[in-house]
C-alpha positions as CSV (number, residue, x, y, z in Angstrom):
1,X,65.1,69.6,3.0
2,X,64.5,72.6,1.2
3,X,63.8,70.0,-2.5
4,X,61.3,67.7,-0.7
5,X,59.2,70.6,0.2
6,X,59.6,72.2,-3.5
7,X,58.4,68.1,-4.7
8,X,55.6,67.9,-1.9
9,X,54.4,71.0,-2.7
10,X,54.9,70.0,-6.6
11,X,52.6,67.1,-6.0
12,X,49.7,68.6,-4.5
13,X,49.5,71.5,-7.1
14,X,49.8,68.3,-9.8
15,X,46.7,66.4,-7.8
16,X,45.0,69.8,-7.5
17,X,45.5,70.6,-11.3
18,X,44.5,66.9,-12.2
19,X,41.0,67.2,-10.7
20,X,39.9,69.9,-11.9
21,X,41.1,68.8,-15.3
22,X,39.1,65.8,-14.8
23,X,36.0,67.9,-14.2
24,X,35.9,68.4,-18.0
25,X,34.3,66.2,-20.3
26,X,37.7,66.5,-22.1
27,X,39.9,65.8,-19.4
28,X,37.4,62.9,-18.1
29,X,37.7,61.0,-21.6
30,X,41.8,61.8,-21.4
31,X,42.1,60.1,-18.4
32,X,39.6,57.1,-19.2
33,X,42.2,56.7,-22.3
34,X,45.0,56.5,-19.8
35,X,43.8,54.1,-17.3
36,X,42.7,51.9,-20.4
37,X,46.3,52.2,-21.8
38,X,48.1,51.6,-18.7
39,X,45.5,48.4,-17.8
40,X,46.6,47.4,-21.0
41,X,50.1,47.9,-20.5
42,X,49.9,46.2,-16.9
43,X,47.9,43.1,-18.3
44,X,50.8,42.8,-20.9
45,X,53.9,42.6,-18.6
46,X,51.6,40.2,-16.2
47,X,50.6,38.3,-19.1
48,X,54.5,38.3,-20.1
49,X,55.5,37.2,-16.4
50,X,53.3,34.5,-15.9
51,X,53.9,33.0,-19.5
52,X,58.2,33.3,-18.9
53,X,57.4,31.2,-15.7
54,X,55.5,29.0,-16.9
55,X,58.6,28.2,-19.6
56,X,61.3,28.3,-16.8
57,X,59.3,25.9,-14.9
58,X,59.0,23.1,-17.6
59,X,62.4,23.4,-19.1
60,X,63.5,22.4,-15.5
């Protein structure tokens, strides 16, 4: 009990920190570089899903 309130409370300070980070023009362009990488990333392993099923379904 006592390590879920240590990684709740974890959390919050990590939200808390991130949005005042965010209110910097430094920390706004940071984060605009990691949603592009991970919408990048994401669009990659769809991209990879739908094309492997697309190959299982005509080698039937």
């Amino acid at each position: 009990m006592k390590q879920l309130f240590f990684v709740a409370v974890g959390v919050v300070i990590g939200f808390a920190v991130a949005h005042q980070v965010a209110r910097t023009p430094g920390g706004a362009r940071l984060f605009a570089v990691v949603d592009a990488s991970t919408k990048a990333f994401t669009g990659a392993v769809a991209d990879g899903y739908r094309s492997r099923g697309a190959e299982l379904r005509t080698d039937v």
